[in-house]
C-alpha positions in Angstrom: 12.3 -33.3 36.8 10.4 -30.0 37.8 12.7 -27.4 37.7 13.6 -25.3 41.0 11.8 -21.9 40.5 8.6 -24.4 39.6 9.0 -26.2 42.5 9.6 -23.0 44.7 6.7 -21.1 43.0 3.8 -24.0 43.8 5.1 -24.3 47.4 5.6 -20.8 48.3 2.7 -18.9 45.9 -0.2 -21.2 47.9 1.4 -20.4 51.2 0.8 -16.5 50.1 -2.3 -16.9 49.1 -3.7 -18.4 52.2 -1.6 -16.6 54.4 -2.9 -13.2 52.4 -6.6 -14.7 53.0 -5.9 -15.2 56.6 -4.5 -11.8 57.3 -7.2 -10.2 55.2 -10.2 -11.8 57.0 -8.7 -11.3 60.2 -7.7 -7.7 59.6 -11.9 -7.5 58.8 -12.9 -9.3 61.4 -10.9 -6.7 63.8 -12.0 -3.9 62.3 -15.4 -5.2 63.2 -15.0 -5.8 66.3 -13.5 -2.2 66.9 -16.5 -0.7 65.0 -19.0 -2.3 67.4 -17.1 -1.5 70.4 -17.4 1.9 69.3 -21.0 1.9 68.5 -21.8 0.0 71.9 -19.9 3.0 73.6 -22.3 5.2 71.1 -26.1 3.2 71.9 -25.1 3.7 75.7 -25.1 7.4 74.9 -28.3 7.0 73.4 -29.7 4.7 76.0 -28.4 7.6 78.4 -30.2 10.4 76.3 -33.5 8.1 75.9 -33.9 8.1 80.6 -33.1 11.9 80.2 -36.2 12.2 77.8 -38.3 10.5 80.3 -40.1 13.4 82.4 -42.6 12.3 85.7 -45.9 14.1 84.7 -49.1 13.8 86.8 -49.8 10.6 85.6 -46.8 9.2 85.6 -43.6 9.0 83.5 -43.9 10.4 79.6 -41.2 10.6 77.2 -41.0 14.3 76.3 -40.5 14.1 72.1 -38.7 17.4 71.6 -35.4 15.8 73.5 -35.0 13.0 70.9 -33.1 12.8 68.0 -35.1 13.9 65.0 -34.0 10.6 63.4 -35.9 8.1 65.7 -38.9 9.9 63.9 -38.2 9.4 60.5 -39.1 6.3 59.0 -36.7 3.5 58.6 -34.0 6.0 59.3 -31.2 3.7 60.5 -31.6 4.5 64.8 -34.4 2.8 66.7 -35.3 2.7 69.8 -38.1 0.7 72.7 -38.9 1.8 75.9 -40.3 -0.3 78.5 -42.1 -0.5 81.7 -45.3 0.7 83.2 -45.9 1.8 79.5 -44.1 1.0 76.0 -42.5 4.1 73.8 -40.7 2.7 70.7 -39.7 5.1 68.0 -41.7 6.3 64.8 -38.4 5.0 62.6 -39.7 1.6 63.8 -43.1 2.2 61.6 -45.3 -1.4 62.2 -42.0 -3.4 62.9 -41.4 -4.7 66.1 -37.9 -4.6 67.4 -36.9 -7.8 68.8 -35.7 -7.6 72.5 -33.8 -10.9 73.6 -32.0 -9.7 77.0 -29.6 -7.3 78.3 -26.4 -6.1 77.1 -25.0 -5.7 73.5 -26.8 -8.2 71.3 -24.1 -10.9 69.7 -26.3 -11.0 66.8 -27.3 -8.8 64.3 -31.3 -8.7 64.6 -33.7 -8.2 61.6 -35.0 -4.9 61.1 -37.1 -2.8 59.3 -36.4 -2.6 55.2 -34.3 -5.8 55.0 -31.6 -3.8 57.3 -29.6 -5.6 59.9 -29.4 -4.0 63.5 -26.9 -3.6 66.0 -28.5 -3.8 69.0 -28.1 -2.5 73.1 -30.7 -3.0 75.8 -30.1 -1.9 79.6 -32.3 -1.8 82.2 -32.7 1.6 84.3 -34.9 2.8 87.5 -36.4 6.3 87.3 -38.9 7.7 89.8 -39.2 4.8 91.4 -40.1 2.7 88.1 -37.9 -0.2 86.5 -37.2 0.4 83.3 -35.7 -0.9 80.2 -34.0 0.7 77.2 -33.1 -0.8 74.0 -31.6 1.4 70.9 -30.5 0.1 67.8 -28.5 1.3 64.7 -28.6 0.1 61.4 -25.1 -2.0 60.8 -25.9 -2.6 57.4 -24.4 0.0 55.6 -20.8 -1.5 57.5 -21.0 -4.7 56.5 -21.4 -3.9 52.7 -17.9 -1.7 53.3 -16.8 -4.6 55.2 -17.4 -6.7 52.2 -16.1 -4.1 49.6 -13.0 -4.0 51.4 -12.3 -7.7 51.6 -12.4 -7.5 48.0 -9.9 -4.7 47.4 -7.5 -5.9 50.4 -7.7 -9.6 48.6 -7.9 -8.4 45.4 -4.2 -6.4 46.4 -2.9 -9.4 48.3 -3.3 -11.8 45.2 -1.5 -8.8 43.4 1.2 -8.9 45.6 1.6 -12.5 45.7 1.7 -12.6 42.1 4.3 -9.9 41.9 6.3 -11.8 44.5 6.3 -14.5 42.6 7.5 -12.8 39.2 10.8 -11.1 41.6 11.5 -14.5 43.2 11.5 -16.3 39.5 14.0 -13.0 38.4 15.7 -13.1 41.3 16.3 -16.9 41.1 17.1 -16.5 37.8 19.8 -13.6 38.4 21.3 -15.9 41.0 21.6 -19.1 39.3 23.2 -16.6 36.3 26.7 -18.0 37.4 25.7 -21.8 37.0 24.7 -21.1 33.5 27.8 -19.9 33.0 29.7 -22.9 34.4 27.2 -24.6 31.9 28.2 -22.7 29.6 31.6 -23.2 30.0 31.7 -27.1 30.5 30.3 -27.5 27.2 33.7 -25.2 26.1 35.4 -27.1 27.4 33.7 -30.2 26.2 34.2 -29.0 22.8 37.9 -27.8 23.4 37.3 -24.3 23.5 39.1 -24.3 27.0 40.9 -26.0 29.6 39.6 -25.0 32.8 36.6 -23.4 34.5 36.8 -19.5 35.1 37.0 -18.9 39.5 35.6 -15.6 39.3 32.0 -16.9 40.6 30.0 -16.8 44.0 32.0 -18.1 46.8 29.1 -20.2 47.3 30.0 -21.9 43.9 33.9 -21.6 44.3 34.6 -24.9 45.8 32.5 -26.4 43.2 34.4 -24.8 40.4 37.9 -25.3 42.1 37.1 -29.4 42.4 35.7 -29.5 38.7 39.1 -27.9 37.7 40.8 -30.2 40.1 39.6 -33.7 38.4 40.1 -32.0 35.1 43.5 -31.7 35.6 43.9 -35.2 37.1 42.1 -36.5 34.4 44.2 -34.9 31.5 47.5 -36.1 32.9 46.0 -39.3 33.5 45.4 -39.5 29.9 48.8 -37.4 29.0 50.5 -40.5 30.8 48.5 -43.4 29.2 49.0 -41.8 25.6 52.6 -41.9 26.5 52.7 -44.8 28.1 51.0 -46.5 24.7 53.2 -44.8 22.7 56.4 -45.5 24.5 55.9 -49.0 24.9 54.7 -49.6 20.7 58.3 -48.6 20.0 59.5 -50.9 23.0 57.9 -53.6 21.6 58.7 -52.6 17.8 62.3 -54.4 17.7 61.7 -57.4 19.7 58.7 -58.2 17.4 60.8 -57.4 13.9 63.5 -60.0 15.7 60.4 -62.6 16.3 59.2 -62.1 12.8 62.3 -62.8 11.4 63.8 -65.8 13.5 59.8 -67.1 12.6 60.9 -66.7 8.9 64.2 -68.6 9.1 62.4 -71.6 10.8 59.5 -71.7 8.2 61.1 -74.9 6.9 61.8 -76.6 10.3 58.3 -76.4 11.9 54.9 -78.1 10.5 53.1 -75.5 7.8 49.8 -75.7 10.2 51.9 -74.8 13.3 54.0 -71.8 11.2 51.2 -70.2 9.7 49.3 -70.1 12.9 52.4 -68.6 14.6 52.6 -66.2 11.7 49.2 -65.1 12.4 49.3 -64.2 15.7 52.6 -62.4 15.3 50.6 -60.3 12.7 47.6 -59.6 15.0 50.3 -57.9 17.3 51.8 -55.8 14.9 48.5 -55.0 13.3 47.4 -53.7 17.5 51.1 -52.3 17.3 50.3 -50.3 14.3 47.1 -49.2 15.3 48.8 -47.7 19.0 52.0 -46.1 17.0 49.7 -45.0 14.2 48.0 -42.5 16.9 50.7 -41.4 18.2 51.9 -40.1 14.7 49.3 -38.6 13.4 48.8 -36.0 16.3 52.1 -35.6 17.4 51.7 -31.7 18.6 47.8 -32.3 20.3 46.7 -30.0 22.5 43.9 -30.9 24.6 41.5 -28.0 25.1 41.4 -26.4 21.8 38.8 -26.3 18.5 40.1 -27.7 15.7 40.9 -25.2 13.5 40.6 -26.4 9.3 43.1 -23.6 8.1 45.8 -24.9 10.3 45.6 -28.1 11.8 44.2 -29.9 8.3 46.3 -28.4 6.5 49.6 -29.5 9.1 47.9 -32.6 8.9 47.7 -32.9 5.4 51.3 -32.1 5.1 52.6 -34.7 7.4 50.4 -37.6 5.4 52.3 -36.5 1.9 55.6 -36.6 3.9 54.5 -40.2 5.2 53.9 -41.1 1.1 55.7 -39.2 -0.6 54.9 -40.4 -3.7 51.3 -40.8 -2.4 47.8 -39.0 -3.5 47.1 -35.4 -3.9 44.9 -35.0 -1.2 42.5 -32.1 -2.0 40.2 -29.8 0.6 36.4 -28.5 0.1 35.2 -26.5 2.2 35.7 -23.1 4.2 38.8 -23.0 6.0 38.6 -19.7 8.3 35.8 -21.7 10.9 37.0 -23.3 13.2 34.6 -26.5 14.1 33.5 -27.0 17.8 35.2 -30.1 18.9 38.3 -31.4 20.6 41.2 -30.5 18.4 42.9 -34.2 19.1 39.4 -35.7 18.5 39.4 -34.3 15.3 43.0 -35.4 14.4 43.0 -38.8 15.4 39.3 -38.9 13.4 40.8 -37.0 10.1 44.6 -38.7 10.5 43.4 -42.7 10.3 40.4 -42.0 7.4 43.0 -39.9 5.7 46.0 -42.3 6.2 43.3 -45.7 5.0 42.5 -43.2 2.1 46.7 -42.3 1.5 47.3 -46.1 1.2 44.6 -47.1 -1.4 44.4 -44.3 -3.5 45.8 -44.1 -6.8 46.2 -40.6 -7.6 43.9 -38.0 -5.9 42.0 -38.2 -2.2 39.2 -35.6 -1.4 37.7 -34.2 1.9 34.8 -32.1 1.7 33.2 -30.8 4.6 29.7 -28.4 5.8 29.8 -27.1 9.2 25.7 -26.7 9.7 23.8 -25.4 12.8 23.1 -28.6 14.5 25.8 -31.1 13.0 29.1 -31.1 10.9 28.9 -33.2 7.7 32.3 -34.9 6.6 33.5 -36.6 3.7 36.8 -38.5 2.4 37.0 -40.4 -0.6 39.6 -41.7 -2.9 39.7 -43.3 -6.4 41.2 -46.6 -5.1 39.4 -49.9 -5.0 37.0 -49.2 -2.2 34.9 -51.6 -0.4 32.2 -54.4 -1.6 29.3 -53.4 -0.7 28.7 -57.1 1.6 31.9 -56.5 3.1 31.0 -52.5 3.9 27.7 -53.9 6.0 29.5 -56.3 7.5 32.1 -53.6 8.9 29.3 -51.3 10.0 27.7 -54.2 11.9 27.1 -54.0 15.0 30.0 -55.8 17.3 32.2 -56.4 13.9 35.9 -56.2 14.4 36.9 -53.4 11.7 40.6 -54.8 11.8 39.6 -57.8 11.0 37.7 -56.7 7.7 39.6 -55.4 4.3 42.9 -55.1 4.5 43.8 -51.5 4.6 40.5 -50.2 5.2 40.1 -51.9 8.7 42.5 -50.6 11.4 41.9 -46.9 10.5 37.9 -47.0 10.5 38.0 -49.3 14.1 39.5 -45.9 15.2 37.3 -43.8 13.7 34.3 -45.8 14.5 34.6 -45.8 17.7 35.1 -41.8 17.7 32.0 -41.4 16.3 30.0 -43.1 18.5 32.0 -41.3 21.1 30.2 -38.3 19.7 26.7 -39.8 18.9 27.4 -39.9 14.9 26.5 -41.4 12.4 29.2 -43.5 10.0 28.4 -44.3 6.3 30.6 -46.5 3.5 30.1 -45.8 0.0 31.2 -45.9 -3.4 32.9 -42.9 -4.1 32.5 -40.7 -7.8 36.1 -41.1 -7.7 35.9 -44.9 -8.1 37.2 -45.6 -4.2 35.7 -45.6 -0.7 33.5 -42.5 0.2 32.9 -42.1 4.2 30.3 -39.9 5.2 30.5 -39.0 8.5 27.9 -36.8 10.5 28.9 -35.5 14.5 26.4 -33.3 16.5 27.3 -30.5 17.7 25.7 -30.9 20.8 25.6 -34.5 22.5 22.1 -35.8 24.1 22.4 -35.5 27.6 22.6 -39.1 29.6 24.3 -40.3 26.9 29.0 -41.2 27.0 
């Protein structure tokens, strides 16, 4: 989708533009109109000075010469004039060109002159001495137009400037004010990755009712989930005892019910311990969770590793590679629930030793556990990473943990890997993004 200073640049830059163009050319076009109102005003001087010029002799009326602008006798000088009634005067500027005459008044047109020049052109008509006359003068408007022109150039030239410069402020200034969304950006993926629990208030009051609803259904949310991890927890131990009383009234009638019908009872009894497990088995291994926080190697690995050697005592060593002072950016209980059930599957296979080696990179954190216990077949570890496999169903001891962790990596858009470890036992590699694709749970 085109982003919103695009989308206000290409509507608002051609609206400049033409509105730019439209003031420029009108701004010409009455600057041109005031120019020839002033050089009407200007020829009807002329006119005026031409029927002043005009003496009555003996025979008749004669223009007298000396009263004439010395420019009407220069050639192609820019000021023409015509003269007419019993006789014709026209000026020596004129040379052999004939001054077109079309009526009376101001001319609407510009006429052809002399030299390739354009003429703004008067006529009136006078009576003198008993004679009708009529007076035409002209001035080359030439000379205008070409400064007409050269300023339409510069004032567009300027306005295209302008609009251009506009432009550039609204794309800072939209950028300066949409500086507080980034931040709330910004701080949603914190608080995606645990670095916080709420959203800072101190923003635009425009963007204060967003913030305060965010934090709203963020809190909801949490102790929605505070109450079903609670609620899960509390009712595995509910069901604990009346399950170890099923198992063992199902053990002391092994001998009064058909073999088909006890083993099949057996086996669903297991399946709900084995989902009973899996429930109380979260709960344990993240007893202290804190949602909101990074998970922090030099602490919460290292509580975690101690509760797993107090769960076996006379487990693995379990032994740590990597740099503990960085914390890695996601959710602390993420982390421990992901760490807790491959550590615990490790704890429970492993002969003597259980590694985890980890790289925190710029785009991804790499992962590792591996023990020197009997591992995985290779069939059986495809058939686990299959897609829609049951994990609990799979090996025993290596299938409730990785359901759990599966699914947390593919909460994060990671990749999951079984191998055979140097050690002799499983090796999972485990890769998680550090930033999700958008679109994507």
């Amino acid at each position: 989708m085109i982003s919103i200073s695009r989308r206000l640049t290409l509507s608002l830059v051609p609206l400049l533009l033409v509105s730019v163009l439209l003031i420029v050319q009108g701004g010409v076009w009455l600057y041109d109109q005031a120019q020839r109102d002033y050089l009407t005003q200007l020829l009807q001087r002329e006119a005026d000075s031409m029927l002043a010029a005009l003496t009555r002799g003996s025979d008749g009326l004669f223009l007298d010469m000396d009263k004439v602008d010395p420019d009407y006798r220069r050639p192609y000088s820019g000021r023409y004039f015509v003269v007419q009634g019993a006789e014709k005067w026209r000026s020596r500027s004129l040379w052999d060109h004939r001054l077109p005459l079309p009526g009376d008044g101001l001319q609407a047109e510009l006429l052809p002159g002399p030299d390739g020049q354009e003429l703004l052109v008067w006529s009136g008509e006078y009576l003198k001495g008993g004679e009708r006359l009529t007076i035409s003068v002209a001035i080359d408007y030439q000379p205008l137009l070409g400064e007409f022109r050269q300023a339409s150039w510069w004032l567009t030239g300027l306005g295209v400037l302008v609009v251009l410069l506009a432009a550039a402020l609204q794309h800072w200034f939209l950028r300066r004010s949409l500086g507080p969304l980034r931040r709330v950006q910004g701080e949603l993926a914190e608080w995606r990755s645990g670095e916080r629990l709420q959203l800072s208030e101190q923003v635009p009051e425009e963007l204060a009712p967003l913030v305060a609803e965010i934090n709203h259904l963020g809190q909801q949310i949490e102790s929605v989930l505070e109450r079903a991890r609670n609620s899960a927890g509390d009712l595995g131990h509910a069901l604990k005892t009346p399950l170890a009383v099923i198992e063992s009234r199902l053990e002391s009638l092994s001998g009064q019910l058909p073999h088909t019908d006890w083993q099949e009872l057996q086996e669903q009894v297991q399946s709900i311990r084995t989902q009973l497990e899996r429930t109380l088995q979260r709960a344990r291994l993240a007893p202290d969770q804190a949602r909101g926080q990074r998970f922090a190697p030099s602490t919460d690995l290292t509580a975690l590793v101690q509760t797993l050697q107090s769960l076996y005592p006379n487990g693995p060593q379990i032994q740590l590679q990597g740099e503990l002072s960085i914390s890695w950016p996601f959710d602390r209980e993420d982390l421990l629930e992901l760490l807790g059930n491959l550590l615990d599957n490790a704890c429970k296979w492993a002969r003597a030793e259980v590694r985890v080696a980890w790289q925190l990179r710029a785009d991804q954190l790499d992962l590792e556990v591996a023990d020197d216990g009997p591992g995985i077949a290779k069939a059986e570890r495809e058939q686990v990473l299959g897609r829609g496999a049951r994990l609990d169903q799979q090996a025993p001891g290596h299938g409730l943990g990785l359901a759990i962790v599966r699914d947390m990596v593919a909460t994060y858009q990671g990749t999951l890997a079984l191998e055979q470890a140097p050690e002799g036992g499983l090796l999972v590699r485990i890769s998680l993004p550090l930033q999700r694709r958008r679109g994507s749970a």
